[in-house]
N, C-alpha and C positions, 0 to 999 in steps of 0.2 A: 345518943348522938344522931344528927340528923343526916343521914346520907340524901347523896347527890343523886338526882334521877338522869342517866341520860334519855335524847330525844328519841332515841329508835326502842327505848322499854317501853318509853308512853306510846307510842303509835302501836306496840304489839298489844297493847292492853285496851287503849281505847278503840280499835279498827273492829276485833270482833263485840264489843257494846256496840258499835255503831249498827253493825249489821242485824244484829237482834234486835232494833226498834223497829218497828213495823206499825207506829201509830202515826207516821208523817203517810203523806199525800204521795202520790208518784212521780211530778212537779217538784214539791217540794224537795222529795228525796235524791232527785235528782240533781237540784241546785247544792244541794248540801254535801253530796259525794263530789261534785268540782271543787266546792268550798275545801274536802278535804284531802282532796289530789294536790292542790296545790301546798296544804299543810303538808302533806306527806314532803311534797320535794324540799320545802324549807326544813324538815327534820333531816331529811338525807341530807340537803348542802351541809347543816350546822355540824352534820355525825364526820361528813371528812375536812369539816374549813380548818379543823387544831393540826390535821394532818398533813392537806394538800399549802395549806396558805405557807408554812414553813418551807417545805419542798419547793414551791414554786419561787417562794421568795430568793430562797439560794439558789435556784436553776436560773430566777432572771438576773443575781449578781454574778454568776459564773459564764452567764453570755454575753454581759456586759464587758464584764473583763478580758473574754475571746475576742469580742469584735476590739479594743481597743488596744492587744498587744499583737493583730494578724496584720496592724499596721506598718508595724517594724519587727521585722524575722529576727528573733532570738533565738542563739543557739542551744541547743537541750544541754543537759550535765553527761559529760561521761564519753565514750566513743560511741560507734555506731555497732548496735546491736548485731547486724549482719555481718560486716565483714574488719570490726574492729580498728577501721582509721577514725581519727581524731576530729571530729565537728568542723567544717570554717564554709563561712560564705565568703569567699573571693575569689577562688578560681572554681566553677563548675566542669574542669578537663580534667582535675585533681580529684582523687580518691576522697570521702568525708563531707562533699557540699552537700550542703542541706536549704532542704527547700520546704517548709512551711506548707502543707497540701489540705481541701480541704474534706473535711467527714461530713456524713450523712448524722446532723441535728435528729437523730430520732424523739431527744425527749420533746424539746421545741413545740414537736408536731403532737404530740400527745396532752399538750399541754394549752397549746390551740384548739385541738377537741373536746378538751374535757371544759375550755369558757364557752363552745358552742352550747355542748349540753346541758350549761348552767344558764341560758340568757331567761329562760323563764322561770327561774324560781326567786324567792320572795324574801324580800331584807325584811329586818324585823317592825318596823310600820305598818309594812303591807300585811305581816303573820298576824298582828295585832287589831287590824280593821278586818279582817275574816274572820277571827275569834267572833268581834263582836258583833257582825253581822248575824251571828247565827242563834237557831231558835234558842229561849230560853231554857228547851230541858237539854239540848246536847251541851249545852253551857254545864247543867249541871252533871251529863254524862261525863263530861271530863273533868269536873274538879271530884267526882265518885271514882272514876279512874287513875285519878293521883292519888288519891286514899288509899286505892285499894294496892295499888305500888308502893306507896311508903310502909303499905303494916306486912309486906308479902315479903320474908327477909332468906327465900331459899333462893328469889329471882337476885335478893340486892350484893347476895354473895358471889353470884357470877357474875351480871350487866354491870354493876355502879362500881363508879372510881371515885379516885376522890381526884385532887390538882398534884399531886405528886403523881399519880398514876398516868397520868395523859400524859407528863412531863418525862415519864420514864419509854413511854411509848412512841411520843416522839422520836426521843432521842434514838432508841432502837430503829426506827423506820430509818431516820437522816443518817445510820452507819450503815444499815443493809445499801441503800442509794449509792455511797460513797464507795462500799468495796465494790458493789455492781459496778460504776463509772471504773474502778481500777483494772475491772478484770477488762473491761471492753477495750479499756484503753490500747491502740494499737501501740507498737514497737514502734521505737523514732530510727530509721535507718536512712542514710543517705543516697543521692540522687545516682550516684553508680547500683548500688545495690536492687537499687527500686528499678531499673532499667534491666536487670539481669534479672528480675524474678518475675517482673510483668511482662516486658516485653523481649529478652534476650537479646540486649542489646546494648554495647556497650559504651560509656561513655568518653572513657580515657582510654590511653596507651595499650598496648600490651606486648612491645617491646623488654627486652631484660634490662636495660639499661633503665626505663623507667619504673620498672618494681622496683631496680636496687634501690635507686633514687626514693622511694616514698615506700617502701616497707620497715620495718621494724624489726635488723636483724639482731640489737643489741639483746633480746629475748630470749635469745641462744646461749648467750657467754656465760651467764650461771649456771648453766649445768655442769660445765667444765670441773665448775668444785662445789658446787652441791652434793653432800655425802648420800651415798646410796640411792638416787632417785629411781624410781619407774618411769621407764622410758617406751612408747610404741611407737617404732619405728616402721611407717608405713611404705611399700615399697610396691610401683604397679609391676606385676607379673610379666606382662608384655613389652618391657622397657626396661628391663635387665641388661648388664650394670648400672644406664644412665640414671636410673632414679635415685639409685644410693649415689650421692654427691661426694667428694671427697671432703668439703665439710664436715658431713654427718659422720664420715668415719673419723677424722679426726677428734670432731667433736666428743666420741664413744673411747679411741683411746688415752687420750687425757683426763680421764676421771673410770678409774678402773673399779670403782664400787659400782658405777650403774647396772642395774638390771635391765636387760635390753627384754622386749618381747618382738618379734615382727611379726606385721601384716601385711601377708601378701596380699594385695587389693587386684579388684580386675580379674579372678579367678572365672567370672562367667564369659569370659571370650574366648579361651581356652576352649579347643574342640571339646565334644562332650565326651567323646571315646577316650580322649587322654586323661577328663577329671575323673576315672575309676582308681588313676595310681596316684592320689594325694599322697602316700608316703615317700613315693618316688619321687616326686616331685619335690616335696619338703628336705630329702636329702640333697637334690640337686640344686637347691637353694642355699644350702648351709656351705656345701664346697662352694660354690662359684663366690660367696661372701668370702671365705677360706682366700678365694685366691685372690682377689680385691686389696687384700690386705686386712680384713676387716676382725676384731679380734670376735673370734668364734665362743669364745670360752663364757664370755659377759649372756650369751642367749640363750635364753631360759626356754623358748618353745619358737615353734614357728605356726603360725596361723594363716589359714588359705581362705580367704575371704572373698567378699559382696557387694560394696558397700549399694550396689543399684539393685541389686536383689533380696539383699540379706544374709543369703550365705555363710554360712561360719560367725555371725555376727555374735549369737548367743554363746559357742565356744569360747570365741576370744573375753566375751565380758566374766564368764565363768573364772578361767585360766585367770582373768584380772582381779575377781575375787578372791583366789587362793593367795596370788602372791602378793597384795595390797598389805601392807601395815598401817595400822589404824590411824597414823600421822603421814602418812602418803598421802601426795596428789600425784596425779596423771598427767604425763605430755605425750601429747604428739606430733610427731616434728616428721617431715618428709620433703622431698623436693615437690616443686611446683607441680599441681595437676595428676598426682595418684590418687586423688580421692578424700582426703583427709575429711575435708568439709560432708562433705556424703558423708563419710562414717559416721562420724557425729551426729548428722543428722535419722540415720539409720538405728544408731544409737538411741535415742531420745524417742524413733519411734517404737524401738520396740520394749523399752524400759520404766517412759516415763507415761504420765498420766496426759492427759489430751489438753489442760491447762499449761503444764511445764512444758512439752512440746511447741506450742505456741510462743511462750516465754523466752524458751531458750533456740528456737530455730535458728538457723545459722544460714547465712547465704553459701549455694553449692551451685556450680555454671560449670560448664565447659571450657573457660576461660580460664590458661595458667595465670595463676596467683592471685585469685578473686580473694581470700584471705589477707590484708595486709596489715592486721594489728594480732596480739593475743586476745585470744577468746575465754570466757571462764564459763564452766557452767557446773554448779552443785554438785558434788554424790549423789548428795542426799534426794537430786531429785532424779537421780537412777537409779534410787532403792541400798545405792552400793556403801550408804557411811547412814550413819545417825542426825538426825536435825537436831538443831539445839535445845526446842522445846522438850525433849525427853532426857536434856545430861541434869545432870547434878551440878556441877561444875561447868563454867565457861570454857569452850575451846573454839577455836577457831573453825571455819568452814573447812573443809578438803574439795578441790575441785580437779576435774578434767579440763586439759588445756589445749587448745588448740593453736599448735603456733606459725605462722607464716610460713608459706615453702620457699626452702633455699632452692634459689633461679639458678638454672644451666644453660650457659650463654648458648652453647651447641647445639642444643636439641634442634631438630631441621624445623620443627610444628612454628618456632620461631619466624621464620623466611618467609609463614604464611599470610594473607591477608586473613581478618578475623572470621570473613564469613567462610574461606579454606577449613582454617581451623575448626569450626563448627561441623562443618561436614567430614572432616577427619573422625573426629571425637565421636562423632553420636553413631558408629559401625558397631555389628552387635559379634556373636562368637563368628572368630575365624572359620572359614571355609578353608582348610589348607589346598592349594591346586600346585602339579606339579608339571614343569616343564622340562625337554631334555635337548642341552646344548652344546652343540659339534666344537671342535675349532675355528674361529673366524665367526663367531655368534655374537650377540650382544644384549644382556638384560637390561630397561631401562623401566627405573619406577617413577612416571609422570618425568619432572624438568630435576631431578632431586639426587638420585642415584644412577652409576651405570655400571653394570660390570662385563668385561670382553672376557670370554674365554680367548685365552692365548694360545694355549698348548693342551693334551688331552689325549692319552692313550686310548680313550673309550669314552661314550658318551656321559656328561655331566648332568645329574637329574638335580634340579634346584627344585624343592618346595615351598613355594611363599605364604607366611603367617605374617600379610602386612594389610591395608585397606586401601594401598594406594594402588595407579591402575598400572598393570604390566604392558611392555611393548618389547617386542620380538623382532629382530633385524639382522641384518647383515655388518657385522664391523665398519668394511669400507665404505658404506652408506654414511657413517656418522665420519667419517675423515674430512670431507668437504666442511661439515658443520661445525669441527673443533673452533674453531677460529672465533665464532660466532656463540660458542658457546660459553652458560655460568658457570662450567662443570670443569674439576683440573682433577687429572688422574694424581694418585698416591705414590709417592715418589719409587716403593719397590713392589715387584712384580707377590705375589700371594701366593707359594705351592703350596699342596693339598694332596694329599694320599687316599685316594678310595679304601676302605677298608667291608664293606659289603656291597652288593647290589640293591639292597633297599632301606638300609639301616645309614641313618645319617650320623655323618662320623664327625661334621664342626657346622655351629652356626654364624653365618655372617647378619650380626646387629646390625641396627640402624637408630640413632638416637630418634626418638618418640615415633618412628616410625615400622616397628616390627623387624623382622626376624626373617631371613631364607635358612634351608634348611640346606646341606651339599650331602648328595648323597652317592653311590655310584662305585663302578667294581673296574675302578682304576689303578696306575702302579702312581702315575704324579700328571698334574695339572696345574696350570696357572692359570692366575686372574688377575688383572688388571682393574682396581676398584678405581671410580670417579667420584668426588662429592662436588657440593657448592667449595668455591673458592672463596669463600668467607667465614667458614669453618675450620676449626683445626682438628685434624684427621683423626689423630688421638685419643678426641674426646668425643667426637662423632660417629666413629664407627670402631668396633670389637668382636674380636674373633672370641666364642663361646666356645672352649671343647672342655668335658664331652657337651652333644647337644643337648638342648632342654627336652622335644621331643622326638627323640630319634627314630621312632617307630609308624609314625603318620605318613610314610608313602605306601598305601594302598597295593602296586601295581599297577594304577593306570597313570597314564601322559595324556597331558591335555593334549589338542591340538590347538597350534593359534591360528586364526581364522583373522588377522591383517586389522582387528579392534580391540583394544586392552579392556576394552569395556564388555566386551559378549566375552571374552576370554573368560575373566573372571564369573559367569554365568555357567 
């Protein structure tokens, strides 16, 4: 049978003939080596034209088709990869607008280079008037050189194909190109999300009233009776009770099969001297849920987490392996702003491979309720279930879910403008500093809080685990300013029993805004709390006893030097 020669066998077999004639002129041999430079480049164009002419063919109907649907913005399939709201181009103030952006064409340009480097090679005419320009023995050099290539069958078994083989080679090249083009393919996310990950900056609301309005709480209501699910309920450390919503408790005792696990998130702002007693801390987590209302008996572990550092991350996924059944998926449900999204995203980086990170990254900002649809993203691509391609049988995916946080009208972070909140959020571990105040004193955190000591058989040592700035005064100073003021005292006066001189006996909460500690070796005190008059007092502030960390005053008292701002220094 007669095999096929390709054009780069012939140029290996006739180039060193060429070289071994040494009976031409120096002239001649000269003219005859251009003559076969330019053979050469006609064998190279012909070696990739079965390759490149396919590829480029469908690279110019693939930017034909780019340029004629960048015309008119159509919406992708599905929601937005980052934070799970629903596609529309009509309102851009709205969570899901999408905007059509453009990529950097790398092939384009590779493809423009590569007609540069082709302008001087030789269609077949011009291959055909070089042949026969040339002397009559290299004429015969080369049809001696097809000879000795068709009777040479160790070369014809590696070089030569036949037309099924090119055909097969093709095809292979045009599916490596295709999944290339898949992987490079960016995430289609929308114009809020793009604004929060490039520039921090946002483009709708962030009002509660507007998440209610455009999240997706209906995402919730099956758990209620969903039999047995895994539940991770994520809860920031520093926002105890406010972050467990009454929701979420409800939500947990109406379906008494779930498995709860929590995460405590935000564990790295906690002084570092008090992260030595994690079990202390995990008990005084499980009471303070106890007295919430919250059924204790449904939780399986409690986990003190990272999600900005890592921390416990690998625990908790561990602890999520043990208790997973093979037909489990994963939720995690929290209020607005503990971190959810971060975990996730922490998650995937320390789990998944650097492709499914990509894949599955998830929008994480400092902005409550950057989340406003469900999220899904694989097991399997956290190592944590089976892929399909290895069952026997068909089953379904299992995934981790990420679901929208339930909004707390209360939280003060609300009151703020967005760049407030920004600066709030991005504070790293508490500095706890402790101040000591007479009768007739006044704590004030920024425009937000205020507390009078009233009454006080000895001096009251307050230690504040908050980021907001302290100011120190005199009562009667602020009497002139009530009038004028956002702030309305709490209808009854606050007594308080010292029970050591440095062991704090109750914390006074503040929704999203930390924690004072009371500490002091008195018989009873009062206090006169103030919030914003568009809060309800209730659900904005909460007496903690016992306190969370009772043992962080030192012995030293700040002094205030007349600046909330050098105070806290």
């Amino acid at each position: 049978m007669k095999r096929t020669i390709t054009p780069l066998t012939k140029l290996r077999v006739v180039q060193p003939i060429l070289r071994q004639s040494l009976c031409c002129s120096h002239t001649a041999l000269k003219r005859q080596y251009n003559t076969f430079s330019l053979i050469n480049r006609y064998y190279g164009q012909q070696s990739t034209f079965l390759t490149s002419t396919t590829i480029t063919t469908k690279r110019r109907s693939l930017s034909t088709t780019t340029t004629q649907t960048t015309s008119q913005t159509t919406l992708p399939e599905g929601d937005c990869s980052g934070c799970g709201a629903p596609f529309q181009i009509d309102d851009p103030n709205k969570p899901g607008y999408y905007v059509k952006r453009k990529t950097n064409d790398t092939e384009n340009v590779n493809i423009d280079r590569r007609r540069k480097r082709s302008n001087h090679s030789m269609n077949d005419a011009e291959f055909q008037a070089a042949v026969n320009a040339l002397d009559p023995e290299l004429r015969a050099l080369l049809e001696q050189g097809d000879e000795q290539i068709t009777s040479t069958t160790s070369l014809s078994k590696q070089e030569s194909m036949d037309e099924n083989d090119i055909k097969q080679e093709e095809q292979i090249i045009d599916n490596d190109n295709v999944i290339n083009q898949e992987k490079a393919k960016p995430k289609e996310i929308c114009q809020r999300c793009y604004s929060l990950k490039h520039y921090n900056h946002i483009t709708t609301e962030t009002s509660p009233e507007f998440l209610r309005a455009t999240q997706q709480y209906g995402s919730l209501e099956f758990l209620k009776t969903k039999r047995n699910p895994l539940i991770v309920l994520v809860l920031d450390i520093t926002d105890l009770p406010f972050s467990l919503s009454s929701q979420l408790s409800k939500l947990v005792q109406e379906n008494p099969t779930a498995r709860i696990m929590i995460a405590a998130n935000k564990v790295d702002m906690i002084p570092q001297r008090a992260r030595r007693h994690e079990q202390r801390i995990r008990d005084w987590i499980i009471q303070h849920l106890k007295q919430q209302g919250f059924p204790t008996q449904q939780i399986h572990n409690v986990s003190l987490v990272s999600a900005k550092k890592g921390w416990g991350v690998l625990g908790l996924l561990r602890r999520l392996d043990e208790a997973r059944l093979p037909t489990d998926d994963i939720y995690l449900v929290g209020s607005t702003n503990v971190g959810k999204s971060a975990l996730v995203n922490n998650i995937l980086a320390q789990r998944a491979s650097k492709e499914k990170r990509l894949q599955y990254q998830i929008t994480s900002s400092v902005v409550p309720g950057t989340t406003m649809g469900t999220l899904k993203i694989p097991l399997h691509a956290l190592h944590m279930g089976s892929s399909q391609s290895g069952r026997r049988l068909l089953e379904r995916d299992h995934y981790l879910i990420d679901t929208p946080g339930v909004v707390n009208d209360q939280q003060l972070i609300h009151l703020m403008p967005f760049e407030e909140q920004k600066k709030l959020l991005r504070h790293t571990e508490y500095k706890p500093i402790t101040f000591s105040l007479k009768p007739g004193r006044s704590l004030l955190l920024d425009s937000f809080v205020r507390i009078d000591v009233v009454e006080a058989t000895e001096p009251v040592l307050f230690t504040l685990f908050t980021p907001m700035i302290p100011h120190l005064t005199k009562t009667l100073k602020l009497v002139d300013k009530e009038n004028d003021s956002a702030l309305e005292p709490i209808s009854q006066l606050l007594s308080v029993q010292g029970i050591h001189k440095s062991r704090a006996c109750i914390d006074l909460a503040f929704a999203s805004l930390g924690w004072i500690a009371v500490a002091g070796l008195f018989d009873k005190a009062k206090f006169r709390i103030w919030l914003p008059n568009n809060v309800n007092p209730t659900e904005a502030f909460a007496i903690r006893e016992p306190a969370m960390l009772p043992f962080e005053y030192q012995g030293v008292i700040r002094k205030f030097f007349g600046s909330g701002d050098r105070a806290k220094k």
